[in-house]
C-alpha positions as CSV (number, residue, x, y, z in Angstrom):
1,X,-18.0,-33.9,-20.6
2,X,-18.5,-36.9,-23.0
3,X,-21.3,-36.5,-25.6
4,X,-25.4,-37.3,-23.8
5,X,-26.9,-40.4,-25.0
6,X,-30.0,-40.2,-27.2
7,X,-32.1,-41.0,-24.3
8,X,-31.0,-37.7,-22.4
9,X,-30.6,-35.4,-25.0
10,X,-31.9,-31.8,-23.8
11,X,-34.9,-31.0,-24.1
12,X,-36.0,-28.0,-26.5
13,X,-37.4,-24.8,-24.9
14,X,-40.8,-25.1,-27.0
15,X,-41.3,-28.2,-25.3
16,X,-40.7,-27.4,-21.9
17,X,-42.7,-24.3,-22.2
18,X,-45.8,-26.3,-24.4
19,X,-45.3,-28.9,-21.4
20,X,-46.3,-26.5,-18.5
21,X,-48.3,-23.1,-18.2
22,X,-46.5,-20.0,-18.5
23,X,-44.7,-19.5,-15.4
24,X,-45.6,-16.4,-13.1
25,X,-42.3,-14.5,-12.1
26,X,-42.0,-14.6,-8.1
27,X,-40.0,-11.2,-6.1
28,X,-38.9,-13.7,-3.0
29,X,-35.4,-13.5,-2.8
30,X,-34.2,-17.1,-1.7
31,X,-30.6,-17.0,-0.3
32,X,-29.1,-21.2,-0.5
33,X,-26.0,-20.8,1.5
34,X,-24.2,-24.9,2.1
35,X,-22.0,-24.0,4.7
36,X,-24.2,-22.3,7.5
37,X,-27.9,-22.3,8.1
38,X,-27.9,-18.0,7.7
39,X,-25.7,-15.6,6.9
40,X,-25.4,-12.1,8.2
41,X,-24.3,-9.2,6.2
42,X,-21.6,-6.7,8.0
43,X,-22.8,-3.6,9.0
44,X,-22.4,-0.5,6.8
45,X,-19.3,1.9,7.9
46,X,-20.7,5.7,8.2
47,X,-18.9,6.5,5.1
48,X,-20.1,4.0,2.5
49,X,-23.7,3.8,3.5
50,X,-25.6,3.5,0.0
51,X,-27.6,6.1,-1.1
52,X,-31.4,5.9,-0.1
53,X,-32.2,5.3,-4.3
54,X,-30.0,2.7,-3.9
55,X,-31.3,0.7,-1.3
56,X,-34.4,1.2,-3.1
57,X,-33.4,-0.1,-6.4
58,X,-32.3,-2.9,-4.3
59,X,-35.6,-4.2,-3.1
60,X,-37.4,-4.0,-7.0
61,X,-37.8,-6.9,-8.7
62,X,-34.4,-8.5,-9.8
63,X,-33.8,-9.5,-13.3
64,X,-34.3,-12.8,-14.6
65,X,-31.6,-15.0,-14.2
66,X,-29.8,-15.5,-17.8
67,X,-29.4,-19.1,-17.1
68,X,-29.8,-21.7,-20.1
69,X,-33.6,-22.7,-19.5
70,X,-34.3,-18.8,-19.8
71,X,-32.6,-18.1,-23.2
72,X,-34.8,-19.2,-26.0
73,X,-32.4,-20.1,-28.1
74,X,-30.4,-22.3,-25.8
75,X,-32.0,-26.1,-25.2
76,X,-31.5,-26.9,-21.6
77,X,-29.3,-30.0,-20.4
78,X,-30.6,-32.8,-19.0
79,X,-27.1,-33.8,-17.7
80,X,-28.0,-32.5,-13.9
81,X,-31.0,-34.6,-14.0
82,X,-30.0,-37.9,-15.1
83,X,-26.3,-37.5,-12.8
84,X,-28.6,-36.4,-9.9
85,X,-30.8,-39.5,-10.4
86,X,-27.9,-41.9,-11.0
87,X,-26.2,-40.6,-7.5
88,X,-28.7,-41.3,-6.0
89,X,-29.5,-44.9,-6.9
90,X,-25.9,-46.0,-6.4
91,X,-26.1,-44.3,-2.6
92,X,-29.2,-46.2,-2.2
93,X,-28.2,-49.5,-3.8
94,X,-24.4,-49.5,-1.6
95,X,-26.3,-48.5,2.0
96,X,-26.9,-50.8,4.6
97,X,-28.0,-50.3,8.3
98,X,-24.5,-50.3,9.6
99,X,-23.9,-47.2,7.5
100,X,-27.1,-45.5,7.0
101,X,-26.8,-43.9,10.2
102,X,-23.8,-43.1,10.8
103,X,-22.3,-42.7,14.6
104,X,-22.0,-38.6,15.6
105,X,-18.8,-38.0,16.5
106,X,-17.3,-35.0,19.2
107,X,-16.9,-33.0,15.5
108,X,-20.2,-34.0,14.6
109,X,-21.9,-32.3,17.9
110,X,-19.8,-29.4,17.6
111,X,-21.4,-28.9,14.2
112,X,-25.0,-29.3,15.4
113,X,-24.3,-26.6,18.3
114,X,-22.8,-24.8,15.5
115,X,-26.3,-24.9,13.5
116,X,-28.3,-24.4,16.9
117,X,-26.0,-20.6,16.7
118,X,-26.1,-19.5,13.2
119,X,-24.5,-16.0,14.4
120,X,-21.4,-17.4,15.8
121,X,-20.8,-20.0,13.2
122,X,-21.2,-17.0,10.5
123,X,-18.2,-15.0,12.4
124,X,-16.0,-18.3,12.6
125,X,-16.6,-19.3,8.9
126,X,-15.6,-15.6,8.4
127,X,-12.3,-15.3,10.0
128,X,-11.3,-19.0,8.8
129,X,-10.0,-21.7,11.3
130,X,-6.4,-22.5,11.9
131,X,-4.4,-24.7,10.1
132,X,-2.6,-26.9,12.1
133,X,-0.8,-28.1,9.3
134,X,0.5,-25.6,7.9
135,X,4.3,-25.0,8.5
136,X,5.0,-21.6,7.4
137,X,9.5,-21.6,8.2
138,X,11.6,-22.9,4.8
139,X,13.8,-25.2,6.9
140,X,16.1,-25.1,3.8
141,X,16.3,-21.2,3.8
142,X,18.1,-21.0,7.4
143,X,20.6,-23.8,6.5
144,X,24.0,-22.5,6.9
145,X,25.2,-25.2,4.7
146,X,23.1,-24.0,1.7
147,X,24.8,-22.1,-0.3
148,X,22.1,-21.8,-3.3
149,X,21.8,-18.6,-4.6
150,X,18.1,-18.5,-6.5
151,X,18.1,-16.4,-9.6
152,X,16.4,-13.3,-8.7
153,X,15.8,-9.9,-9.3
154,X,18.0,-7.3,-7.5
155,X,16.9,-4.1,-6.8
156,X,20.0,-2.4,-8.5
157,X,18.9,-4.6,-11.5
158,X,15.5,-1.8,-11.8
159,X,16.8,1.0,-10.0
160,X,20.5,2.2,-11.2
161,X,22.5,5.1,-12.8
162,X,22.6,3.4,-16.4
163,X,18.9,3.4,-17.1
164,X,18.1,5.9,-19.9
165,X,14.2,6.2,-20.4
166,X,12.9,8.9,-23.3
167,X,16.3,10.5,-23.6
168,X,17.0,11.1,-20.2
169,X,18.9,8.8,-17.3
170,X,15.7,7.6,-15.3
171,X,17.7,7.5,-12.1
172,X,20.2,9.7,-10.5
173,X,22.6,10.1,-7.5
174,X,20.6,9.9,-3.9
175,X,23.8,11.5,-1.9
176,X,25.4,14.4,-3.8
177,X,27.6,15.6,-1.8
178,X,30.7,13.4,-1.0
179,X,33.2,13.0,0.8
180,X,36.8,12.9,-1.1
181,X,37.0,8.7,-1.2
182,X,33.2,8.2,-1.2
183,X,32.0,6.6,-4.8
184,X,29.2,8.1,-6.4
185,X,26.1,5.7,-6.7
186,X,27.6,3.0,-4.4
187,X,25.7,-0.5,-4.4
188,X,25.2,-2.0,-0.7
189,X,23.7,-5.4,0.2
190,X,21.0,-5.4,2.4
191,X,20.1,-8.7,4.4
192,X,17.0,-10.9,4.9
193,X,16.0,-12.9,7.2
194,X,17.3,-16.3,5.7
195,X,20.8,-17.5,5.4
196,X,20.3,-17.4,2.0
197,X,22.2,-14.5,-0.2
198,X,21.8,-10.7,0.5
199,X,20.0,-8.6,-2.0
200,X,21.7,-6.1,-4.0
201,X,20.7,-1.9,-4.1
202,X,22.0,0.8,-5.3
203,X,21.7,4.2,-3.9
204,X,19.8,6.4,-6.5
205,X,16.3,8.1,-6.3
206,X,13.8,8.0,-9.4
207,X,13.2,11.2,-11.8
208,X,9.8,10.4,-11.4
209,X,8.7,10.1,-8.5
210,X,6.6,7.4,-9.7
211,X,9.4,5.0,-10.1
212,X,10.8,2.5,-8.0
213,X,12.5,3.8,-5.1
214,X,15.2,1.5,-3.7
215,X,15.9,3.7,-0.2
216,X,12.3,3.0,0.6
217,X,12.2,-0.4,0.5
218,X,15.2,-0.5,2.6
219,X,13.4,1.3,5.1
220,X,9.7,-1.1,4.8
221,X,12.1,-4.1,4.8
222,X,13.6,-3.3,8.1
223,X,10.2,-2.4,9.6
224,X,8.4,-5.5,8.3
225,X,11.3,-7.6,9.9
226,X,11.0,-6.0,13.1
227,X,7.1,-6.4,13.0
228,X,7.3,-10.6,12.3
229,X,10.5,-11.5,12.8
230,X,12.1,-10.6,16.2
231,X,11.3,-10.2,19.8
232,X,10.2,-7.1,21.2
233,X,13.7,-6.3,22.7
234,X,15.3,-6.5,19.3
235,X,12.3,-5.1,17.4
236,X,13.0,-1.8,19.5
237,X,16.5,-1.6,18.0
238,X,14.9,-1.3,14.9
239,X,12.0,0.7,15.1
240,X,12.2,3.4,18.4
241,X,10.1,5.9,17.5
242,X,10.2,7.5,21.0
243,X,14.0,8.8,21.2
244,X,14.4,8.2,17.4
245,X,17.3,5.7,18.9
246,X,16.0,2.8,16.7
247,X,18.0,1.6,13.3
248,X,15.1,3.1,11.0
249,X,15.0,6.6,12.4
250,X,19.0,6.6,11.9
251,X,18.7,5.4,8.9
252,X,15.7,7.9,7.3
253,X,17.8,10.9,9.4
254,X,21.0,10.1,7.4
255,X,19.1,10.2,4.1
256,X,17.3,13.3,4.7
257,X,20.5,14.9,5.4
258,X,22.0,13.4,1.9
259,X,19.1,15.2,0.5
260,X,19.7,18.3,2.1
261,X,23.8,18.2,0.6
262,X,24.9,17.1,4.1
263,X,28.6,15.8,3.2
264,X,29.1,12.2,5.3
265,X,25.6,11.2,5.2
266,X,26.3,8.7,2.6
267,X,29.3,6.6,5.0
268,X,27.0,7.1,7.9
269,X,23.8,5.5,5.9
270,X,26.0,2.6,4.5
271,X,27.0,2.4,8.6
272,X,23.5,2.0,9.5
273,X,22.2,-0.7,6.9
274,X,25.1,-3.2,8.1
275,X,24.6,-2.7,11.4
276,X,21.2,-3.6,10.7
277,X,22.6,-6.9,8.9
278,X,24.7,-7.8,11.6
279,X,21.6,-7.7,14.2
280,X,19.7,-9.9,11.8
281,X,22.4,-12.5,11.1
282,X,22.6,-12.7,15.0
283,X,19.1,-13.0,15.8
284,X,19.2,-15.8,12.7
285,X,21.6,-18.0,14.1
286,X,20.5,-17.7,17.9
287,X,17.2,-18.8,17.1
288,X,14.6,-15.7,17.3
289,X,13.4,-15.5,13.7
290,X,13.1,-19.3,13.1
291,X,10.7,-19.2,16.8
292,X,9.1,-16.5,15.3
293,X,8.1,-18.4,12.2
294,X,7.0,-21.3,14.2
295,X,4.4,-19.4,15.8
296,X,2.4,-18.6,12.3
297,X,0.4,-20.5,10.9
298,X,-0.6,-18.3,8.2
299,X,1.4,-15.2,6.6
300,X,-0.4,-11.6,7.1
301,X,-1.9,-9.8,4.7
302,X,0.9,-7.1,5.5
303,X,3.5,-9.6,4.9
304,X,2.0,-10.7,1.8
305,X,1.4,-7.3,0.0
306,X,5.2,-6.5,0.8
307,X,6.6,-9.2,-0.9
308,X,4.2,-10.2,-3.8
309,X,2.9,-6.1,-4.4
310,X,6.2,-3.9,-3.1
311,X,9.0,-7.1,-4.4
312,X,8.2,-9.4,-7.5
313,X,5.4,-7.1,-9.2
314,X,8.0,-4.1,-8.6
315,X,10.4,-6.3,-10.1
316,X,8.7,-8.1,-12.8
317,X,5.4,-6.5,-13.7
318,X,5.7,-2.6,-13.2
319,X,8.7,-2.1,-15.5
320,X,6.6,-3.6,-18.1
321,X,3.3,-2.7,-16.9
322,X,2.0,-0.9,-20.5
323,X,1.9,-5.1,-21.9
324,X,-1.3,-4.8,-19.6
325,X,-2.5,-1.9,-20.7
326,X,-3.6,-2.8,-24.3
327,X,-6.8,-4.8,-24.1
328,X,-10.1,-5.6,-26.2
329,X,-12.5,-3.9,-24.9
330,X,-15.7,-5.1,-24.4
331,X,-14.6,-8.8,-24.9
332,X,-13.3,-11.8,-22.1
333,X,-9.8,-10.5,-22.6
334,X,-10.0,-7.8,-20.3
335,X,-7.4,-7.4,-17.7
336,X,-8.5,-6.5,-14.4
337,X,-7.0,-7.4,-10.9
338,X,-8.8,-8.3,-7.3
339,X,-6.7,-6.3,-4.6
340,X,-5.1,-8.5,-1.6
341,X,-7.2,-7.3,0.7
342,X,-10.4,-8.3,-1.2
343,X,-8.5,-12.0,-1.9
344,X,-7.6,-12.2,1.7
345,X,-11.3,-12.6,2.5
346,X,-12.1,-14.4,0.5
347,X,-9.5,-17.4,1.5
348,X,-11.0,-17.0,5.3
349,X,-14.5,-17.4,3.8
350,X,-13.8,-19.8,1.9
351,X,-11.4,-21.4,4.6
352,X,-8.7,-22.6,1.9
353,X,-5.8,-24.3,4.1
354,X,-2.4,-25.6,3.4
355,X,-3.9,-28.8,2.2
356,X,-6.3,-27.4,-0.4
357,X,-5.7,-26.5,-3.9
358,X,-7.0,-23.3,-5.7
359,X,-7.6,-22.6,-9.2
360,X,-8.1,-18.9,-10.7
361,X,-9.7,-19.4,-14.0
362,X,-8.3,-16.1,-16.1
363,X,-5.4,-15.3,-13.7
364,X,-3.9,-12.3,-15.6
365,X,-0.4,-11.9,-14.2
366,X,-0.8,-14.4,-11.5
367,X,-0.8,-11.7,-8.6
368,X,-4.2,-13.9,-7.2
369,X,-2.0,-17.5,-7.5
370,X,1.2,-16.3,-5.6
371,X,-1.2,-14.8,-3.0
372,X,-2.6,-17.8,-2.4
373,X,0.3,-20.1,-2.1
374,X,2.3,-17.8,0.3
375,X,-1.1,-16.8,2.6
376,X,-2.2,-20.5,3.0
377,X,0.0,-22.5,1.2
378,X,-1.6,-24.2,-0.5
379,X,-1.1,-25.9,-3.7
380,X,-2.2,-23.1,-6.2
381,X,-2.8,-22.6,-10.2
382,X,-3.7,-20.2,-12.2
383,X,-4.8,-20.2,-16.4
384,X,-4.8,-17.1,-19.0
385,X,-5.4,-17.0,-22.2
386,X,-3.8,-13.7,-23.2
387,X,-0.2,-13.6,-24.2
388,X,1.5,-10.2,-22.4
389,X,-0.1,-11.1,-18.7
390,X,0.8,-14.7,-19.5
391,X,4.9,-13.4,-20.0
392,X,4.6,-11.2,-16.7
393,X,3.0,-13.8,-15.1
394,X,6.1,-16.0,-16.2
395,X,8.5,-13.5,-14.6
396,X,6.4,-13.5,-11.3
397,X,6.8,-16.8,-11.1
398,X,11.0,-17.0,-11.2
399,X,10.8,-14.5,-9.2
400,X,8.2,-15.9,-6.2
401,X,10.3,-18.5,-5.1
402,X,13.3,-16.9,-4.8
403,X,11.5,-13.9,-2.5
404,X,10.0,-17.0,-0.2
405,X,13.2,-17.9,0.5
406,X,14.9,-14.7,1.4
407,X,12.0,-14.1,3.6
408,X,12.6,-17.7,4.9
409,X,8.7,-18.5,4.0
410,X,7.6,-22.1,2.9
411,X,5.1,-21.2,0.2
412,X,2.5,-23.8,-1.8
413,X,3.1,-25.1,-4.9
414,X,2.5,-22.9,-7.7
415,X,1.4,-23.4,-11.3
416,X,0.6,-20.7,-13.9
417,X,-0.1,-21.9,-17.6
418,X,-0.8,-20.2,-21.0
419,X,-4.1,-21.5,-22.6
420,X,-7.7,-21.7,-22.7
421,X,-9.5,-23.0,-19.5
422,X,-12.5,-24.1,-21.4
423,X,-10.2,-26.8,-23.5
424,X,-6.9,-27.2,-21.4
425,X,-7.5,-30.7,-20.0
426,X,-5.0,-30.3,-17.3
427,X,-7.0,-27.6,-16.1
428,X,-9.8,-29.9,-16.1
429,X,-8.0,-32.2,-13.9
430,X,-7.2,-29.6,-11.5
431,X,-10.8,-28.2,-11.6
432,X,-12.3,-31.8,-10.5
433,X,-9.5,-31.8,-7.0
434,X,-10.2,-28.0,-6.6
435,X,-11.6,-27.1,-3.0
436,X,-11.4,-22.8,-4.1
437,X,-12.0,-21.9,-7.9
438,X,-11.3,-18.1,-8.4
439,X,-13.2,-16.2,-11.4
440,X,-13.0,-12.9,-12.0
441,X,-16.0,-13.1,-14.4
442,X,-17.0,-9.3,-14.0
443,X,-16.0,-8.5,-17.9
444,X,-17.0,-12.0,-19.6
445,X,-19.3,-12.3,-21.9
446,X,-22.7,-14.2,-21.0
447,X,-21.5,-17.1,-23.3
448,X,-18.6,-17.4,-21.7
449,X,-20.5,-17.5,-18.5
450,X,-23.0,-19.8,-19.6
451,X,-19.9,-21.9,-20.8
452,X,-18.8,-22.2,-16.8
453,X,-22.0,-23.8,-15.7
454,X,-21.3,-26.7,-17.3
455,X,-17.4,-27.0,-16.5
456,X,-18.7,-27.0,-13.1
457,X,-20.9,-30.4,-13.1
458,X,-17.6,-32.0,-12.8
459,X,-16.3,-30.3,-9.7
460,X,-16.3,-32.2,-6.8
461,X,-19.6,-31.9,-4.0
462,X,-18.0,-28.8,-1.8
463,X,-15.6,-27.4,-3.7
464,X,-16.0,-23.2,-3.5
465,X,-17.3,-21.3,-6.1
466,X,-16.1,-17.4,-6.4
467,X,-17.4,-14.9,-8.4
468,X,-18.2,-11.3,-9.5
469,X,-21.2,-11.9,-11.3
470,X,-23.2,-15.1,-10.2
471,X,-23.9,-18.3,-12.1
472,X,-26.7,-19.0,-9.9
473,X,-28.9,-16.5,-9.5
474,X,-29.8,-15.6,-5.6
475,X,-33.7,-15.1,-6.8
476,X,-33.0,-18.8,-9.0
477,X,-35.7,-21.7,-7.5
478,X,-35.5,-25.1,-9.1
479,X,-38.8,-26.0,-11.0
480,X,-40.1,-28.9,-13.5
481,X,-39.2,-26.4,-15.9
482,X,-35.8,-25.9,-15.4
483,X,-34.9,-29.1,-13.4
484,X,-31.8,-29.4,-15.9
485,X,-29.9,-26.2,-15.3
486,X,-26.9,-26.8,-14.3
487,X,-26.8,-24.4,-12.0
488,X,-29.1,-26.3,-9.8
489,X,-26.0,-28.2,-8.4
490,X,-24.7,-24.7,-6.7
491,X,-25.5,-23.0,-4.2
492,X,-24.9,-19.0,-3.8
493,X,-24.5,-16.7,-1.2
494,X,-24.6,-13.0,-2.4
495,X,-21.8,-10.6,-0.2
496,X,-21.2,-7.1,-0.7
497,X,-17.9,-6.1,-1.7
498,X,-16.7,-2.3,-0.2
499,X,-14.4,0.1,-1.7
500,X,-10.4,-0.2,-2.3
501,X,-10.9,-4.3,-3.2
502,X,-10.8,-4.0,-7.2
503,X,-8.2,-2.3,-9.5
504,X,-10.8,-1.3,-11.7
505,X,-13.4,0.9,-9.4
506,X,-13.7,2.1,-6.4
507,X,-16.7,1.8,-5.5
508,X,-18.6,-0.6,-3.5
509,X,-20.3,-3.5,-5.1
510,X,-21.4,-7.2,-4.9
511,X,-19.2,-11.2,-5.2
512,X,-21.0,-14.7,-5.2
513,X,-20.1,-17.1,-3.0
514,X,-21.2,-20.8,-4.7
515,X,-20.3,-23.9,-3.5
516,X,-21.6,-27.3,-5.5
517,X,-24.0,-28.7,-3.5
518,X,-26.4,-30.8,-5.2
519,X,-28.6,-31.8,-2.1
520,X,-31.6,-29.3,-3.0
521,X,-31.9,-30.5,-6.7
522,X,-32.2,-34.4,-5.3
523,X,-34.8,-33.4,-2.9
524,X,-36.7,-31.7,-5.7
525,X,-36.3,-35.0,-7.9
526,X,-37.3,-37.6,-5.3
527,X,-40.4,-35.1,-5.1
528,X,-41.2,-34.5,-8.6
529,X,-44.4,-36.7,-9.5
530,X,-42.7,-37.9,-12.8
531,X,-39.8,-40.0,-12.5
532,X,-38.2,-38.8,-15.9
């Protein structure tokens, strides 16, 4: 924002308050919400029912909002004001009767029936539309004729037999006892669904238990292919639970017999996995997986943890996870992460699409960016100041394309930078095309908060809003007093936030919905009795 003109400069706090009477504090809880006349709140499951204090905590008197107009020594902006009022004469000046009432459309009418049913547009809004655009198969990946191998991160390059951690070998032999030409440790290739290159594992188990285990995520990666990538027919080869006849069962027997010092369990495992790769590579080139692809139109959540969560972090983040660990606390660079599940709502509600762009303001390791751009695709970035979640967040990022394209995915664009979002002008560019801005504001400090208010006068009417900890107030109301807030260009839905959806806690708790929506703050200044 460019420097106000003597004529608007903000007006002191002494003077607004030596203007009007002091103001009496109302208890009405006013709920602004720009995207549906009402919003219900989901029922309660038996288990997480707050307690009864609770609920009565909840009906006292909130706290005053600590917007600008209610700190003392803060002077309030009259920016919102004088753009409000500038708006709206240049709508006013450019209308004419051809255009001041404009023609409802059939999308139009579906939208007033929508208002006339505020209980069914809340469940749609909720659950998202489809995206008709979005195109989630990588043509490129199921090209026979490419032959490009992505860097990446094989599993034998985390899990394997040289690894020495505190003195010790951090992984060891998974079969023991061999037959008289087996090798000990033997690396097999596992295939994806893509024509692109197989990925590399080595057969070893963790000391810790803790640890990477590489016979695991052979198993998840067979079930997660049968679940979204083949017909039922060939899905049952895979995963037949009832006779235990399916590839998996074999599979998981075989190793539970190398446990137990079975000799030939090893051969017969290795026998298994490419038996499973020749299925795939047939159901690949006859068509099944690329049909099955077709038919999304957005990726899982399942699909999503088990390539961002159980592939690149594995790969990237966890081996190096104590970088995250070390933290200021009690400052804004403190490193917390929303879980999928939690993000995965909050793209339906906010109904980000293929063709949208999302911005997460303080994106850590970027774990909130990739989900983004592989769930919707979407065009997604991400900012962080801090330097170790920045260099994970680097590694996610080599990795991330290279996962897409073994799981034959077309992802959005992504783009994670290193830098402060309040003074990174590319950021500010992005901000102003945003339609989602992410920001996990629970551990910022109020001026950093108070900072954000004004960064968002400049994104554009619509664009979502997310956030721990509001920047408008639900209780907020505009008055003469406070007319130049800049929060009165948002509006803020509160929604409750349940257990399992934070790394930090587990318990239940509350995120803001916002969108910019100036509408309420020009009714209040065509109304107000005074012009300035």
């Amino acid at each position: 924002m460019g420097s106000l003109s003597p004529q608007s400069q903000p007006l002191s706090f002494a003077a607004l308050k030596a203007k009007k009477a002091p103001l009496k504090i109302t208890t009405k809880v006013v709920a602004v919400n720009a995207t549906s006349k009402s919003a219900t709140r989901p029922p309660l499951p038996p288990s997480q029912k707050p307690l009864a204090n609770v609920r009565a905590r909840s009906s006292q008197t909130p706290r005053k909002s600590a917007t600008p107009s209610s700190i003392p020594s803060r002077q309030a902006s009259r920016e919102p004001l004088e753009r409000v009022k500038q708006e709206h004469h240049n709508r006013t000046k450019r209308a004419s009767p051809a255009v001041s009432t404009p023609r409802l459309t059939s999308s139009d009418e579906e939208d007033e029936e929508d208002e006339a049913q505020p209980r069914k547009r809340v469940r749609v809004d909720r659950k998202g539309s489809i995206d008709e655009k979005r195109q989630v198969r990588d043509p490129k990946a199921f090209s026979e004729d490419d032959g490009e191998a992505l860097p990446m991160v094989h599993a034998v390059d985390i899990a394997n037999s040289t690894i020495i951690e505190q003195g010790r070998d951090k992984y060891q032999p998974f079969f023991t006892a061999l037959e008289g030409d087996e090798d000990e440790c033997p690396t097999i290739e596992l295939q994806y669904p893509s024509a692109v290159q197989r990925e590399k594992y080595q057969l070893v188990k963790p000391t810790d238990s803790s640890d990477f285990k590489p016979l695991d995520e052979i198993e998840a990666n067979m079930k997660i292919v049968a679940e979204y990538y083949l017909d039922r027919d060939s899905a049952s080869r895979i995963t037949c639970e009832e006779d235990g006849s399916g590839l998996v069962q074999m599979l998981h027997r075989q190793a539970m017999l190398g446990l137990k010092g079975r000799v030939g369990a090893q051969s017969r495992y290795i026998d298994v996995v490419e038996r499973y790769n020749v299925l795939l590579v047939e159901k690949r080139k006859d068509g099944t997986i690329a049909k099955k692809l077709d038919q999304m139109n957005r990726v899982d959540l399942k699909l999503v943890e088990h390539i961002i969560k159980n592939q690149v972090y594995a790969r990237t983040v966890s081996p190096q996870v104590n970088l995250v660990r070390h933290y200021e606390s009690f400052s804004d660079n403190v490193y917390g992460e929303l879980l999928p599940k939690f993000l995965s709502r909050i793209f339906k509600e906010t109904n980000l699409k293929s063709d949208h762009v999302f911005i997460d303001l303080g994106s850590g390791v970027g774990n909130c960016v990739l989900q983004a751009a592989l769930e919707t695709g979407c065009e997604s970035w991400g900012c962080e100041v801090m330097d170790n979640p920045n260099a994970l967040a680097q590694l996610q990022a080599k990795e991330f394309p290279a996962r897409c394209h073994l799981w034959g995915i077309k992802a959005g664009e992504i783009h994670l930078m290193h830098g402060d979002f309040l003074k990174d002008e590319e950021v500010r560019q992005v901000l102003k095309r945003a339609d989602v801005i992410l920001v996990n504001n629970q551990a910022f400090t109020a001026e950093l908060n108070d900072k954000l208010k004004y960064v968002f006068l400049d994104v554009k009417e619509g664009a979502h809003i997310v956030s721990l900890k509001p920047f408008r107030s639900p209780t907020h109301k505009i008055k003469d007093s406070n007319v130049n807030d800049p929060v009165n260009v948002l509006s803020v839905v509160e929604k409750d936030r349940w257990s399992g959806m934070v790394s930090w806690t587990d318990d239940p708790g509350k995120w803001y919905h916002q969108r910019k929506d100036s509408t309420e703050l020009e009714a209040f200044v065509r109304n107000m009795g005074d012009p300035r």
